[in-house]
mmCIF file of the N, C-alpha and C atoms, coordinates in Angstrom:
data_MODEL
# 
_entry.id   MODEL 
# 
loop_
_atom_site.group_PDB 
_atom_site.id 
_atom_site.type_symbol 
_atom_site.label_atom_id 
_atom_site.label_alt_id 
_atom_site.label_comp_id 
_atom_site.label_asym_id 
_atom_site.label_entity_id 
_atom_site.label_seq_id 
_atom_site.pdbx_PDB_ins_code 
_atom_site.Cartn_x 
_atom_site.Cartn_y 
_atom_site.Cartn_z 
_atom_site.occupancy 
_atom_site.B_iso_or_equiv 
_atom_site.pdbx_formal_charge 
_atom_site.auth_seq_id 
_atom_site.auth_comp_id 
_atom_site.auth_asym_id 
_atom_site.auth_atom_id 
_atom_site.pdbx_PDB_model_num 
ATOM 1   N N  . UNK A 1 1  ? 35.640 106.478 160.634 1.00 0.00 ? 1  UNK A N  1 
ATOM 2   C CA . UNK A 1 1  ? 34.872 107.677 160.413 1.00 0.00 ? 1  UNK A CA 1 
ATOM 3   C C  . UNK A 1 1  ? 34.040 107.971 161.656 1.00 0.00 ? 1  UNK A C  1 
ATOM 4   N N  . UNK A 1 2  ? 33.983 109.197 162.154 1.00 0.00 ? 2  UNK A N  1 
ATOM 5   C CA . UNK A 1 2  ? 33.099 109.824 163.063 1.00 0.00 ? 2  UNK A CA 1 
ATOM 6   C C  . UNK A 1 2  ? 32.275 110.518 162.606 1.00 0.00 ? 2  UNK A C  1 
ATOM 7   N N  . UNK A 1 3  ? 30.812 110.479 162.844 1.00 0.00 ? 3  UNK A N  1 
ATOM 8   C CA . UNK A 1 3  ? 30.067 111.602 162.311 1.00 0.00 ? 3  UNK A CA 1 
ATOM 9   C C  . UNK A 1 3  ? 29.585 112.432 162.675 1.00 0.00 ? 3  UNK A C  1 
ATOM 10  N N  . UNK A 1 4  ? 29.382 113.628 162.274 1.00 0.00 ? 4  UNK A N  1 
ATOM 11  C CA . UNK A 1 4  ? 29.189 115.052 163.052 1.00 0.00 ? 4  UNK A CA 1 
ATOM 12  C C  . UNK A 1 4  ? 27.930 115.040 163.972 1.00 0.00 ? 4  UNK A C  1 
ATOM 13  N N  . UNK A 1 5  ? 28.470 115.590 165.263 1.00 0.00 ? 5  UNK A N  1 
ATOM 14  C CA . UNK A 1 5  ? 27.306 115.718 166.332 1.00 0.00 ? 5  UNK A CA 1 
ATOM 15  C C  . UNK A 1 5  ? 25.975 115.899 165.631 1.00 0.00 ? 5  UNK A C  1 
ATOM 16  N N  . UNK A 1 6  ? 25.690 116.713 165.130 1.00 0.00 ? 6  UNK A N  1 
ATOM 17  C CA . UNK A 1 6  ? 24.248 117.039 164.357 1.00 0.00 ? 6  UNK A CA 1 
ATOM 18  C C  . UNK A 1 6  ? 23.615 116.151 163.722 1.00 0.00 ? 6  UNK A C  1 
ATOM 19  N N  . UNK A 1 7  ? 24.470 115.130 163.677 1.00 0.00 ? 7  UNK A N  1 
ATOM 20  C CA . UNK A 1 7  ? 24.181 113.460 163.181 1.00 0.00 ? 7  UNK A CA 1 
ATOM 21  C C  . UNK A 1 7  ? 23.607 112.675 163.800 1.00 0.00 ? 7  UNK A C  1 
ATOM 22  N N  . UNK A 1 8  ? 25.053 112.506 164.880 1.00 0.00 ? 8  UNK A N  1 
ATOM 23  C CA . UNK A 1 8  ? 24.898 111.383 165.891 1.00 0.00 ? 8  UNK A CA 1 
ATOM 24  C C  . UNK A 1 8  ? 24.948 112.013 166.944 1.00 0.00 ? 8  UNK A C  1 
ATOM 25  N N  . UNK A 1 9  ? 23.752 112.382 167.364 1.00 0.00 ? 9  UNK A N  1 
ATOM 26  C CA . UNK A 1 9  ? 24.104 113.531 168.753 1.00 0.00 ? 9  UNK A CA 1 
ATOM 27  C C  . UNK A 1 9  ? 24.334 112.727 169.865 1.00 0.00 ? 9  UNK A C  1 
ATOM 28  N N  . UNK A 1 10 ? 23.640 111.395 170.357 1.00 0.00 ? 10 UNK A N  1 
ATOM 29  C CA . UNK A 1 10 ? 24.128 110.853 170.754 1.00 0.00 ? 10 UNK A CA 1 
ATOM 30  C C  . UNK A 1 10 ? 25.216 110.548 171.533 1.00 0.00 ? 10 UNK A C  1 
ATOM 31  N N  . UNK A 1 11 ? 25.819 110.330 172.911 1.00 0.00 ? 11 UNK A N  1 
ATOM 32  C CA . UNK A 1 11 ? 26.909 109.351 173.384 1.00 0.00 ? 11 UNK A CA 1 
ATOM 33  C C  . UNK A 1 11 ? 26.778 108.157 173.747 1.00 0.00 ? 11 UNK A C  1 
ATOM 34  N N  . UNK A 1 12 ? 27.913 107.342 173.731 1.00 0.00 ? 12 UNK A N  1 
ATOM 35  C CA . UNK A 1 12 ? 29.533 107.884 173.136 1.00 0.00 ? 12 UNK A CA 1 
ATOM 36  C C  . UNK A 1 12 ? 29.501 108.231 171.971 1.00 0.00 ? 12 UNK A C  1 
ATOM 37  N N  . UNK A 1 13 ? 30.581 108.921 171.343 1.00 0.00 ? 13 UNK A N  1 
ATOM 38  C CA . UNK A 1 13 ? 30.955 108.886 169.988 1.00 0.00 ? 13 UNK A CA 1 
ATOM 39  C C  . UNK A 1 13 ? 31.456 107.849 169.261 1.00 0.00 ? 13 UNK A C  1 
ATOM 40  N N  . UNK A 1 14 ? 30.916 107.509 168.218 1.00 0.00 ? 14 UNK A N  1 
ATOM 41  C CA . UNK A 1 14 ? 30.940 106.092 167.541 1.00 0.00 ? 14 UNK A CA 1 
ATOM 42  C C  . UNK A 1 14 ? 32.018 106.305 166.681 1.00 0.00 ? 14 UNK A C  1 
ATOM 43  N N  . UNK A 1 15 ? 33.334 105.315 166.547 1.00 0.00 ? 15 UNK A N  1 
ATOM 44  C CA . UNK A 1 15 ? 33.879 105.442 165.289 1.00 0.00 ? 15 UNK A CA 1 
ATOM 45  C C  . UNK A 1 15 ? 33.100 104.379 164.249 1.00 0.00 ? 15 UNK A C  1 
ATOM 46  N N  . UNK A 1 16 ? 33.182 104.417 162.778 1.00 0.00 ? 16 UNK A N  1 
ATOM 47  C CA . UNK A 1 16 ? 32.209 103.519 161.933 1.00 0.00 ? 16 UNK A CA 1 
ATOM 48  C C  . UNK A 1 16 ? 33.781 102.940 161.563 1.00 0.00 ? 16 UNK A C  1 
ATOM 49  N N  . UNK A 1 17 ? 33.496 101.586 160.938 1.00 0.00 ? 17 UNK A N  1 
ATOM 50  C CA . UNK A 1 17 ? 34.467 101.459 159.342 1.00 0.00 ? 17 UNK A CA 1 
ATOM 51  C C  . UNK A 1 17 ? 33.747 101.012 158.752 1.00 0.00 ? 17 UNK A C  1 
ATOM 52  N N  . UNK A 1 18 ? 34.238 102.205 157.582 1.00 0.00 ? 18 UNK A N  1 
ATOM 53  C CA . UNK A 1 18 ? 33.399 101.713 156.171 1.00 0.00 ? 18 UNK A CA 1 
ATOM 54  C C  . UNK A 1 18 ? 34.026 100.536 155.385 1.00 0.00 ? 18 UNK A C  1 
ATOM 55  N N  . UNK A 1 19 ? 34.930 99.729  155.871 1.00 0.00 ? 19 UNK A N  1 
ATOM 56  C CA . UNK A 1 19 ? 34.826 98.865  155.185 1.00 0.00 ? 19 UNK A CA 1 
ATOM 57  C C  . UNK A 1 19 ? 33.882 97.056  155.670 1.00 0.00 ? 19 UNK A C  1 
ATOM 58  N N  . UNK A 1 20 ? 33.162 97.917  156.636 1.00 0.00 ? 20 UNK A N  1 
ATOM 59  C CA . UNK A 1 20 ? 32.222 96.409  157.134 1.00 0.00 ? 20 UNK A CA 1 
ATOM 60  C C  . UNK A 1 20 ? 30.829 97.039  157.132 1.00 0.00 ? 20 UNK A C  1 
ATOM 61  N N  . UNK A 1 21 ? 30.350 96.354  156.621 1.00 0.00 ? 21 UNK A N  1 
ATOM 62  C CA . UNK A 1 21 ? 28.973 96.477  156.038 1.00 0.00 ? 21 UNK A CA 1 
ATOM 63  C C  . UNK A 1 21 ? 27.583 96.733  157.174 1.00 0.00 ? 21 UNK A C  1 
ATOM 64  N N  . UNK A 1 22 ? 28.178 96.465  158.337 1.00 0.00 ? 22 UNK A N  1 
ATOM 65  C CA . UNK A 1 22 ? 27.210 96.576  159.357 1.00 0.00 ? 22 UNK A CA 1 
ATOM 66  C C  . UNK A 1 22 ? 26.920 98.236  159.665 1.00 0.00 ? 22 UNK A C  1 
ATOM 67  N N  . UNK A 1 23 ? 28.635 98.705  159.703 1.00 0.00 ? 23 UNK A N  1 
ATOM 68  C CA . UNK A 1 23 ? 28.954 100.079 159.891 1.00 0.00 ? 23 UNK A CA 1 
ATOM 69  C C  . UNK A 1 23 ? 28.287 100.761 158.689 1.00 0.00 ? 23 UNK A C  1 
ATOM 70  N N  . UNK A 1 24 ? 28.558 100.375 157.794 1.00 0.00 ? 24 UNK A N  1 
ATOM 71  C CA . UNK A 1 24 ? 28.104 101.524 156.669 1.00 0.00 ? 24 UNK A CA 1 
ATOM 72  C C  . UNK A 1 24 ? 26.603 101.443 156.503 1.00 0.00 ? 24 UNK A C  1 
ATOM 73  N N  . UNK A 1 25 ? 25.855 100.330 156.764 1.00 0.00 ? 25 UNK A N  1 
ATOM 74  C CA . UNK A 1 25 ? 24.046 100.677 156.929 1.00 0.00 ? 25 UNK A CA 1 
ATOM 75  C C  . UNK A 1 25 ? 24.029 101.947 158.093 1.00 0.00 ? 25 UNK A C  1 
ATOM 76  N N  . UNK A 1 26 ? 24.775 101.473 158.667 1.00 0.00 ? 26 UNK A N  1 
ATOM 77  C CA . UNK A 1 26 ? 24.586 102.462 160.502 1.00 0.00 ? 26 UNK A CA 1 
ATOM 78  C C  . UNK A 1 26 ? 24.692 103.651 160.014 1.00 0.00 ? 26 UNK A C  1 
ATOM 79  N N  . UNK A 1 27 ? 25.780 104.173 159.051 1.00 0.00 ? 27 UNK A N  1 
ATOM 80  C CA . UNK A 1 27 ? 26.068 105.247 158.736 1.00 0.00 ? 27 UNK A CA 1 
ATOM 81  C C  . UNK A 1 27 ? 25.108 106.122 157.799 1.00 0.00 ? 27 UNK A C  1 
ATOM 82  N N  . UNK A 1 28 ? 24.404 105.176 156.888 1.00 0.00 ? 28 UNK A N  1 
ATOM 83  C CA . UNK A 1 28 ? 22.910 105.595 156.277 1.00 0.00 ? 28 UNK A CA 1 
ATOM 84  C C  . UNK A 1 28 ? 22.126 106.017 156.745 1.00 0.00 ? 28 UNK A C  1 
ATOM 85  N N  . UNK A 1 29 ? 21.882 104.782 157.672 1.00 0.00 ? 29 UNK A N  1 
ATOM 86  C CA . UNK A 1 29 ? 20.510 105.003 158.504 1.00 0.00 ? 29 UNK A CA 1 
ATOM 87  C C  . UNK A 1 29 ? 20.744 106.209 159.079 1.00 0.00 ? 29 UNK A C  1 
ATOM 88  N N  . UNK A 1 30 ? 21.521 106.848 159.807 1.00 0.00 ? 30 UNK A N  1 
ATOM 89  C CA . UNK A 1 30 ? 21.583 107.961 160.772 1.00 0.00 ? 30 UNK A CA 1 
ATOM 90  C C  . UNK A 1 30 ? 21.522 109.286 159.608 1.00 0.00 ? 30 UNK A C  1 
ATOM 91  N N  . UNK A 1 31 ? 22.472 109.114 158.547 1.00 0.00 ? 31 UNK A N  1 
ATOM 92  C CA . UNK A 1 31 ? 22.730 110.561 158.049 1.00 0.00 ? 31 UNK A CA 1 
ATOM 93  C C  . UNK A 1 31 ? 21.214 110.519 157.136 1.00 0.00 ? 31 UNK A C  1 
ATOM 94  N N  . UNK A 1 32 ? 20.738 109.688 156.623 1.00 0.00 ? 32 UNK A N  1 
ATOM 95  C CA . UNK A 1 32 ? 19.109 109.437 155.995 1.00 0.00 ? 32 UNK A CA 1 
ATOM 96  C C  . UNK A 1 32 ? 18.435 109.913 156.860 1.00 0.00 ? 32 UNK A C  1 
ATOM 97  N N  . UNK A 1 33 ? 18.285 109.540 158.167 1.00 0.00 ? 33 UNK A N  1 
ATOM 98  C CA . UNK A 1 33 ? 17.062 110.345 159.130 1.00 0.00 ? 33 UNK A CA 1 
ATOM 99  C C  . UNK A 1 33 ? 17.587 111.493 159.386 1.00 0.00 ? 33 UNK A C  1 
ATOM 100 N N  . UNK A 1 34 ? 18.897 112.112 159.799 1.00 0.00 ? 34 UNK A N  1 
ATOM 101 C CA . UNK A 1 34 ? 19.347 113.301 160.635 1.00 0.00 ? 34 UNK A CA 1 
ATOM 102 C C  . UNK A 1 34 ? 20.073 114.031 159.578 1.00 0.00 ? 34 UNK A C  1 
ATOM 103 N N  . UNK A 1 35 ? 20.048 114.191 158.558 1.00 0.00 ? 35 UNK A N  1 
ATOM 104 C CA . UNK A 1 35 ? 21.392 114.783 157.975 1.00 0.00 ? 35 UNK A CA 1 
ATOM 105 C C  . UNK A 1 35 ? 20.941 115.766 157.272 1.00 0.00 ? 35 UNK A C  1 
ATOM 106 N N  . UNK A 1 36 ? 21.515 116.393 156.812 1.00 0.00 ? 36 UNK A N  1 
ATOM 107 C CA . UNK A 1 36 ? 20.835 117.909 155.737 1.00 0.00 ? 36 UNK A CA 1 
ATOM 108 C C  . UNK A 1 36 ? 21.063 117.604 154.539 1.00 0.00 ? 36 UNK A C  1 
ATOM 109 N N  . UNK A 1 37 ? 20.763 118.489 153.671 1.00 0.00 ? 37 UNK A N  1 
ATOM 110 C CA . UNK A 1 37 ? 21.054 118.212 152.231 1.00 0.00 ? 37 UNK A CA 1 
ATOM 111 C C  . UNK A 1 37 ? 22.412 118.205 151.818 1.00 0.00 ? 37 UNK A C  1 
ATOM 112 N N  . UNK A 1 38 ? 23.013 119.275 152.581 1.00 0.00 ? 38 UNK A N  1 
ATOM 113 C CA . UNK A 1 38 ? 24.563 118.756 152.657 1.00 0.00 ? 38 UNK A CA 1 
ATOM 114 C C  . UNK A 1 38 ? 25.224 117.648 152.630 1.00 0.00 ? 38 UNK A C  1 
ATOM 115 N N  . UNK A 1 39 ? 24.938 117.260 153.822 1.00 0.00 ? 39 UNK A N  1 
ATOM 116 C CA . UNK A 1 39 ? 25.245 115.760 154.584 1.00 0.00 ? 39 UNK A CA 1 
ATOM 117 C C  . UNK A 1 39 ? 25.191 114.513 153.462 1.00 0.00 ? 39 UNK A C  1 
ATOM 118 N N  . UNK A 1 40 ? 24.041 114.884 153.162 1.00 0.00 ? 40 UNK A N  1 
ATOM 119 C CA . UNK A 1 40 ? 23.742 113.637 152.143 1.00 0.00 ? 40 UNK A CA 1 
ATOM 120 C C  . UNK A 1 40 ? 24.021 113.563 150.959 1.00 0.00 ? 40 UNK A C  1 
ATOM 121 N N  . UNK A 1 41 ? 24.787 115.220 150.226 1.00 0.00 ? 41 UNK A N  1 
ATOM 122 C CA . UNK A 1 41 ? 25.866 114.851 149.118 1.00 0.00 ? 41 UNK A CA 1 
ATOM 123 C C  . UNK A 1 41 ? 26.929 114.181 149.620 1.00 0.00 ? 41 UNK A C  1 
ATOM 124 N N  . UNK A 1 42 ? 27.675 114.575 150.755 1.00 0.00 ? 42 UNK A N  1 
ATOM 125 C CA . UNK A 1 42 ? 28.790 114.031 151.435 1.00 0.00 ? 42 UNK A CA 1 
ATOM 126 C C  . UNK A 1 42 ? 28.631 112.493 151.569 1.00 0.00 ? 42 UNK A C  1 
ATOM 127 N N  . UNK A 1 43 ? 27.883 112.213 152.108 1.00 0.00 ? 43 UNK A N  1 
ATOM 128 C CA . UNK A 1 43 ? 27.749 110.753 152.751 1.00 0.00 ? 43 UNK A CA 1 
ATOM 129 C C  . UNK A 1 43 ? 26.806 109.980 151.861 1.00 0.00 ? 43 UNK A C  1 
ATOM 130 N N  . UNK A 1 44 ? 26.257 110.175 151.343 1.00 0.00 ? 44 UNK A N  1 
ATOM 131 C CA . UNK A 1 44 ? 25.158 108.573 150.380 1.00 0.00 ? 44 UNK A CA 1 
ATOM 132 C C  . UNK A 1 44 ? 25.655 109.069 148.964 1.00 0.00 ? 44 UNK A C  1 
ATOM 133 N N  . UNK A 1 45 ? 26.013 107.806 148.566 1.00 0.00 ? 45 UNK A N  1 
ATOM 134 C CA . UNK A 1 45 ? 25.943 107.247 147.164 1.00 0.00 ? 45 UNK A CA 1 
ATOM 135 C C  . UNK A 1 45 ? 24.728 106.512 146.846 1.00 0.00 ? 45 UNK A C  1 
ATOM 136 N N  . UNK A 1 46 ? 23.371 107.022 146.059 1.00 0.00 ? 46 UNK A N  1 
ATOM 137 C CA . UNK A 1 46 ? 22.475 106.407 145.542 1.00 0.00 ? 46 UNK A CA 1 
ATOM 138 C C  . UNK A 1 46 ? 22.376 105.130 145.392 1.00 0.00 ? 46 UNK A C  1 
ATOM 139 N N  . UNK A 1 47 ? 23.658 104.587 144.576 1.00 0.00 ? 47 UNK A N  1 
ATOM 140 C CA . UNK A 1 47 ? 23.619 103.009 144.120 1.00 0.00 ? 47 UNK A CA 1 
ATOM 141 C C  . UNK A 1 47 ? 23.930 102.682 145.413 1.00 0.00 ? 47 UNK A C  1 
ATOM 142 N N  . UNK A 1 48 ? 24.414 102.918 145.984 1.00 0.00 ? 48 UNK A N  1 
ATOM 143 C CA . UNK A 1 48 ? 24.533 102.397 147.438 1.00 0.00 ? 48 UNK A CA 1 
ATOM 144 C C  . UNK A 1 48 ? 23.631 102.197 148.131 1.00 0.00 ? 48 UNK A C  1 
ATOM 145 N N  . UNK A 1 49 ? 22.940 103.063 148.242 1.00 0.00 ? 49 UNK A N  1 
ATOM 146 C CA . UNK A 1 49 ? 21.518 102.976 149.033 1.00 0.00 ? 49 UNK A CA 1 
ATOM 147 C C  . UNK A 1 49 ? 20.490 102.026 148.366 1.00 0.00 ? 49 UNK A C  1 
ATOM 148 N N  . UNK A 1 50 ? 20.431 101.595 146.919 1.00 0.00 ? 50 UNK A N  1 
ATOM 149 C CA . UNK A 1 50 ? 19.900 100.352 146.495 1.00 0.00 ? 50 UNK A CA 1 
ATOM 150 C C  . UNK A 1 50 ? 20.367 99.184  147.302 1.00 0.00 ? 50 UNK A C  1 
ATOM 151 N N  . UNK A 1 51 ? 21.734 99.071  147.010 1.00 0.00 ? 51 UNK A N  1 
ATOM 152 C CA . UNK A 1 51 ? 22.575 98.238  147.510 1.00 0.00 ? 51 UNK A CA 1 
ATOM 153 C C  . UNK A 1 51 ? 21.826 97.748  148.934 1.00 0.00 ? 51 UNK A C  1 
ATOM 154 N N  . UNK A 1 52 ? 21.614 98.440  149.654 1.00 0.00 ? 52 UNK A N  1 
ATOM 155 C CA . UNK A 1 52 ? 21.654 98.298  151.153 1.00 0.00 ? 52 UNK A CA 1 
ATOM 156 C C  . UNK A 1 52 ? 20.243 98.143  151.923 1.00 0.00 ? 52 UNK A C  1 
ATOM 157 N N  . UNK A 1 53 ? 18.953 98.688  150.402 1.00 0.00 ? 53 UNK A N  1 
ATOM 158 C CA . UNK A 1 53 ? 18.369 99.350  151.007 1.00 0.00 ? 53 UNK A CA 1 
ATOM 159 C C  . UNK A 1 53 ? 17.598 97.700  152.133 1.00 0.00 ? 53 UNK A C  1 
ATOM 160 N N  . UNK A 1 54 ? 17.566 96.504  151.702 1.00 0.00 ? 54 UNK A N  1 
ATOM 161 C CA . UNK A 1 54 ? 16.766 95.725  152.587 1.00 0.00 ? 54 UNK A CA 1 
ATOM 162 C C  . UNK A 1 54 ? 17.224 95.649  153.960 1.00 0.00 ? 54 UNK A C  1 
ATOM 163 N N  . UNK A 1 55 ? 18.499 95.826  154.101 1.00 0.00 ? 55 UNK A N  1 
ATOM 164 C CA . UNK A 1 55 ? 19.587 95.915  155.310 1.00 0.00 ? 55 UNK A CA 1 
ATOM 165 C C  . UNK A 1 55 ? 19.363 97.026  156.037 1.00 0.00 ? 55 UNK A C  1 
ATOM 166 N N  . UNK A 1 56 ? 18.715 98.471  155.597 1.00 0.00 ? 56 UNK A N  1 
ATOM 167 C CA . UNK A 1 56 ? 18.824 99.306  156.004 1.00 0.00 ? 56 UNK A CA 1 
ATOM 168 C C  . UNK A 1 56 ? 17.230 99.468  157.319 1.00 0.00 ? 56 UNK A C  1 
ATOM 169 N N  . UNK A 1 57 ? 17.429 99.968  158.496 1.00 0.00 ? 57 UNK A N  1 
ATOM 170 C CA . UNK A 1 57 ? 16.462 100.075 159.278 1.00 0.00 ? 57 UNK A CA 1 
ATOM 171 C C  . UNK A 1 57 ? 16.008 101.443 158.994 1.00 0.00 ? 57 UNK A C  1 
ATOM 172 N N  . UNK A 1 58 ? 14.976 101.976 158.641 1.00 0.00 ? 58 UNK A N  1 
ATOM 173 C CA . UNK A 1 58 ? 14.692 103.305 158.408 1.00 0.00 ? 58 UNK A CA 1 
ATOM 174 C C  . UNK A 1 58 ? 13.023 103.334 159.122 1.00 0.00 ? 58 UNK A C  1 
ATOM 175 N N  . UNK A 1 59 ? 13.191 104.355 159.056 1.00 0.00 ? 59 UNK A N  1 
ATOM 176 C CA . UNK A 1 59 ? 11.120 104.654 159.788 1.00 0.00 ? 59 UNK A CA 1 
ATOM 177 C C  . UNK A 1 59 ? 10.718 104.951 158.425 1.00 0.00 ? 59 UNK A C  1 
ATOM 178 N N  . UNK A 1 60 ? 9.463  104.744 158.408 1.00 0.00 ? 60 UNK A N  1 
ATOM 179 C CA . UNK A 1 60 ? 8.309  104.425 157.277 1.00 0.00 ? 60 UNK A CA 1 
ATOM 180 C C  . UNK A 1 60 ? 8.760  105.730 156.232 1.00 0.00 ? 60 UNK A C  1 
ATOM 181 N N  . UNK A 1 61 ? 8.208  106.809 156.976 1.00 0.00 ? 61 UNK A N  1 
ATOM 182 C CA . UNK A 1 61 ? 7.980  107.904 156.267 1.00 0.00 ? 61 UNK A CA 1 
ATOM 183 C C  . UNK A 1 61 ? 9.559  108.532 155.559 1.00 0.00 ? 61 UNK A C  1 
ATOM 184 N N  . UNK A 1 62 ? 10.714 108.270 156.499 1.00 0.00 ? 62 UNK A N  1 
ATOM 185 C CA . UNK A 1 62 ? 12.360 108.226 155.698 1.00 0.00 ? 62 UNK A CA 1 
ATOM 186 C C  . UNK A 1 62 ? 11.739 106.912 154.748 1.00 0.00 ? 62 UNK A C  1 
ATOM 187 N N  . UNK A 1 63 ? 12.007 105.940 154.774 1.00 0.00 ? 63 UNK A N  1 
ATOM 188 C CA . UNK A 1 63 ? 12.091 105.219 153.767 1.00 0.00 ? 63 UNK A CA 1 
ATOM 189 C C  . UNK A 1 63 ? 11.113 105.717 152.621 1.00 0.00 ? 63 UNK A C  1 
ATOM 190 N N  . UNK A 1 64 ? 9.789  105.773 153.045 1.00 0.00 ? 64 UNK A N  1 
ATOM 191 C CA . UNK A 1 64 ? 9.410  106.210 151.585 1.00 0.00 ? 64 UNK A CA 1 
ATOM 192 C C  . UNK A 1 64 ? 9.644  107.185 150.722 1.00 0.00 ? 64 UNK A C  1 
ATOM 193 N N  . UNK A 1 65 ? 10.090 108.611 151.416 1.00 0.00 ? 65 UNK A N  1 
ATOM 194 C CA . UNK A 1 65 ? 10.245 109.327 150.780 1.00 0.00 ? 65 UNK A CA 1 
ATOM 195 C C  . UNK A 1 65 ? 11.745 109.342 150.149 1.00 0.00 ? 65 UNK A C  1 
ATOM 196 N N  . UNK A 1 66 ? 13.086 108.223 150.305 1.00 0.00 ? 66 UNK A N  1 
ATOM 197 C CA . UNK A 1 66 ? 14.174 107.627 149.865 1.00 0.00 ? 66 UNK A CA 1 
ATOM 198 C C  . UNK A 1 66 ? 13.445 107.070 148.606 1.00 0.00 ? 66 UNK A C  1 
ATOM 199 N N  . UNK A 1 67 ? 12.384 106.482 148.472 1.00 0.00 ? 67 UNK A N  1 
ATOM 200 C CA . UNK A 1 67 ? 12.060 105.078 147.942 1.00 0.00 ? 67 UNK A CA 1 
ATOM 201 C C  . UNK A 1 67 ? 11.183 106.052 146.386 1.00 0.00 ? 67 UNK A C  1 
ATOM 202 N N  . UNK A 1 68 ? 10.711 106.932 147.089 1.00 0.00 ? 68 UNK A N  1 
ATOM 203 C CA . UNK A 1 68 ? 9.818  108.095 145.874 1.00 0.00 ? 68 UNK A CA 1 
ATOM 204 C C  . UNK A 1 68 ? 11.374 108.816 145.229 1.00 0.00 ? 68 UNK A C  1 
ATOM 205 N N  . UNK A 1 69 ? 12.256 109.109 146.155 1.00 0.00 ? 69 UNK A N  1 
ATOM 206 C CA . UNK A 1 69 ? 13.373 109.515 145.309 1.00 0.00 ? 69 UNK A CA 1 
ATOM 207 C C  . UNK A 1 69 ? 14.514 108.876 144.547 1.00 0.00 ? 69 UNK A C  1 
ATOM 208 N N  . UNK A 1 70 ? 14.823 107.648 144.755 1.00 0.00 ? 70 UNK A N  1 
ATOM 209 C CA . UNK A 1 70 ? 15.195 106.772 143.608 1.00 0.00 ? 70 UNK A CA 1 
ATOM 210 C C  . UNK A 1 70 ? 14.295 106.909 142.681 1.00 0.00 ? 70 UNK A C  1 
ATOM 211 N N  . UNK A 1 71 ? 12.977 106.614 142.430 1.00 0.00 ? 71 UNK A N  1 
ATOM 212 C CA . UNK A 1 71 ? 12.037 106.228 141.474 1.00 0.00 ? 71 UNK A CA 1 
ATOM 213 C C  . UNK A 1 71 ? 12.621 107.614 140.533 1.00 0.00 ? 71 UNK A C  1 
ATOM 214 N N  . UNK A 1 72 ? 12.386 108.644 141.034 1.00 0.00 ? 72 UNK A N  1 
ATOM 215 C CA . UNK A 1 72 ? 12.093 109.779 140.394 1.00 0.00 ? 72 UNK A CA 1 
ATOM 216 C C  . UNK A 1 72 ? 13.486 110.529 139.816 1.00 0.00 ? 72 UNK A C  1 
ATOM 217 N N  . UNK A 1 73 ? 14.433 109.984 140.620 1.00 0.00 ? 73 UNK A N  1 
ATOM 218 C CA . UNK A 1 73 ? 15.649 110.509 140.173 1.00 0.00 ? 73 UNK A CA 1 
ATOM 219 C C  . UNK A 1 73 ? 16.622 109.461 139.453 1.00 0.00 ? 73 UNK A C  1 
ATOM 220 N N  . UNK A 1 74 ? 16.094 108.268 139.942 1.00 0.00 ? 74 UNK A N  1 
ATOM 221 C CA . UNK A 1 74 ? 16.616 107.768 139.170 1.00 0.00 ? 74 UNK A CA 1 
ATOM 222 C C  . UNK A 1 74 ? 15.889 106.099 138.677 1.00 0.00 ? 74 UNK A C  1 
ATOM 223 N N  . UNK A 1 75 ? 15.139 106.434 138.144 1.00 0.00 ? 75 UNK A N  1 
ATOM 224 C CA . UNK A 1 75 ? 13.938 105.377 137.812 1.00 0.00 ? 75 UNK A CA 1 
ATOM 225 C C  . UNK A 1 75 ? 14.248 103.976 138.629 1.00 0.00 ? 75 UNK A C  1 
ATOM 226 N N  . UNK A 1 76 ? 14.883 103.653 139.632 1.00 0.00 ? 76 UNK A N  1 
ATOM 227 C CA . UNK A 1 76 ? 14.905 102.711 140.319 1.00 0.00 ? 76 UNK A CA 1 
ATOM 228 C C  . UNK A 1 76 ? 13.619 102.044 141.231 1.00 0.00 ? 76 UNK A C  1 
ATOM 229 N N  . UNK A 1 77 ? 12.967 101.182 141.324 1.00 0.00 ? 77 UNK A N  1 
ATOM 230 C CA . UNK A 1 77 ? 12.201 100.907 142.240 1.00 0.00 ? 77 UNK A CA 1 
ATOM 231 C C  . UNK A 1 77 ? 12.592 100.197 143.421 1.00 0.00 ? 77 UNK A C  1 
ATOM 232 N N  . UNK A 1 78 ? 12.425 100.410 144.365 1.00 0.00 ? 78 UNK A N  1 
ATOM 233 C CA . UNK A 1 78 ? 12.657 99.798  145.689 1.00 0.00 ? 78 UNK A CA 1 
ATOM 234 C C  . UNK A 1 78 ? 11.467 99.556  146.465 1.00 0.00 ? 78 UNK A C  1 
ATOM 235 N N  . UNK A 1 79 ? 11.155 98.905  147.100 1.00 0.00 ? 79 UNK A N  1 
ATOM 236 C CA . UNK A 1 79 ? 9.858  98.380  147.543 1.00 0.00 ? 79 UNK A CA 1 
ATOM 237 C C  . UNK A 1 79 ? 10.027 98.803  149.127 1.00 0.00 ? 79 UNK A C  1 
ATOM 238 N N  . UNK A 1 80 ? 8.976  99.746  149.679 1.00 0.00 ? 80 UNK A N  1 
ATOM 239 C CA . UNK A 1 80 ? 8.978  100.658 150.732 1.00 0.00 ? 80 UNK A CA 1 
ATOM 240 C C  . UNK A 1 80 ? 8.526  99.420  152.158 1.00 0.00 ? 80 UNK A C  1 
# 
C-alpha cells in the first residue's frame, strides 16, 4: 500500500505491508495525524486502533482526542 501524498507528503514514497505490524502502526500514525475524515473511514478500523493503540506513536493532543473518541463512540477506554 502507498498512501496518498496529502498523507505522506514526504519523500521517498513509502510502500507499507499490511500484513506486518510495524507497517500498519506507521500507517495509523500518519493517516491519524494527516488524514481527513475521509481518509479515516478508508483507512482505521476502531478495534484496530485499540489493538495498536500502546504501539502507536501519536502527539498528545492526536492521541487524546482518538482516546475521547473511542470513549464516546464507543465506550472503550484507552489510557492517553
Amino acid at each position: 500500500m502507498i498512501l496518498p501524498l496529502h498523507i505522506r507528503w514526504s519523500e521517498p514514497r513509502v510502500t507499507y505491508d499490511l500484513d506486518d505490524p510495524t507497517d500498519v502502526c506507521r500507517v495509523y500514525e500518519q493517516v491519524m495525524r494527516e488524514g481527513t475524515p475521509e481518509d479515516i473511514q478508508e483507512y482505521i478500523e476502531a478495534d484496530r486502533v485499540v489493538e495498536l493503540w500502546d504501539d502507536l506513536v501519536l502527539p498528545s493532543g492526536v492521541r487524546r482526542r482518538w482516546a475521547n473518541w473511542l470513549l464516546d463512540h464507543r465506550q472503550i477506554y484507552v489510557k492517553c
